[in-house]
C-alpha positions in Angstrom: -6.9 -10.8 -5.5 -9.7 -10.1 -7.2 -11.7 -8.4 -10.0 -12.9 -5.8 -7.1 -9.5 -5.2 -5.4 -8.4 -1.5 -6.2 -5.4 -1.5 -4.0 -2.6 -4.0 -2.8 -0.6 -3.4 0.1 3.0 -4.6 0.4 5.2 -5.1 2.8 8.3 -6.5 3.8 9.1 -10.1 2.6 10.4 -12.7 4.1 12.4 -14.0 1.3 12.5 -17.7 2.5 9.0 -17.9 2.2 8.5 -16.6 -1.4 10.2 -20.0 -2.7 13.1 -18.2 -4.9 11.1 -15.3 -6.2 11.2 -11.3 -5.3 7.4 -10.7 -5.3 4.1 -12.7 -3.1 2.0 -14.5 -5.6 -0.6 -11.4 -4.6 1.8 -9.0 -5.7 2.8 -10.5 -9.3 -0.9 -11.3 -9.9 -2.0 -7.5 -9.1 0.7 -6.9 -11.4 -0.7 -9.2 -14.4 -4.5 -7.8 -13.8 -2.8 -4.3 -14.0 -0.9 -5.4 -17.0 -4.6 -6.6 -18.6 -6.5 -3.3 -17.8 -7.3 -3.4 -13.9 -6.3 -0.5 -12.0 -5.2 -1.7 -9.2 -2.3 0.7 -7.0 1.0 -1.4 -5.1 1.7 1.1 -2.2 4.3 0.1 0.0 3.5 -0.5 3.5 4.5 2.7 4.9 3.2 4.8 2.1 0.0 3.0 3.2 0.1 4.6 6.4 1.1 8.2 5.5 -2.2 7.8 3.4 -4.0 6.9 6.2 -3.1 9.1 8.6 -3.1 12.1 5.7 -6.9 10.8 5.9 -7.8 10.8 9.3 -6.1 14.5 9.7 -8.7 15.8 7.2 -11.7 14.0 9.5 
């Protein structure tokens, strides 16, 4: 995560591996840059996907 990231693409968790909490570290700090001013969009992973493809028909 980054001053330059625009997008953040999330998917499934494995909840073991998030050591007690519901979001990745990626996902609550896109959240805190968003909550400073950063636009930065969470799409799931599958909305990802329809967006790509949505793309590529268009090519």
């Amino acid at each position: 995560m980054s001053r330059k990231t625009t997008i953040l693409v999330v998917g499934g968790q494995d909840i073991s591996r998030l050591g007690g909490k519901e979001k990745s570290s990626k996902h609550l700090k896109a959240e805190e840059l968003n909550e400073a001013g950063q636009e930065i969009r969470i799409v799931g992973e599958s909305d990802f996907l329809a967006m790509v493809a949505i793309g590529r028909s268009s090519e």
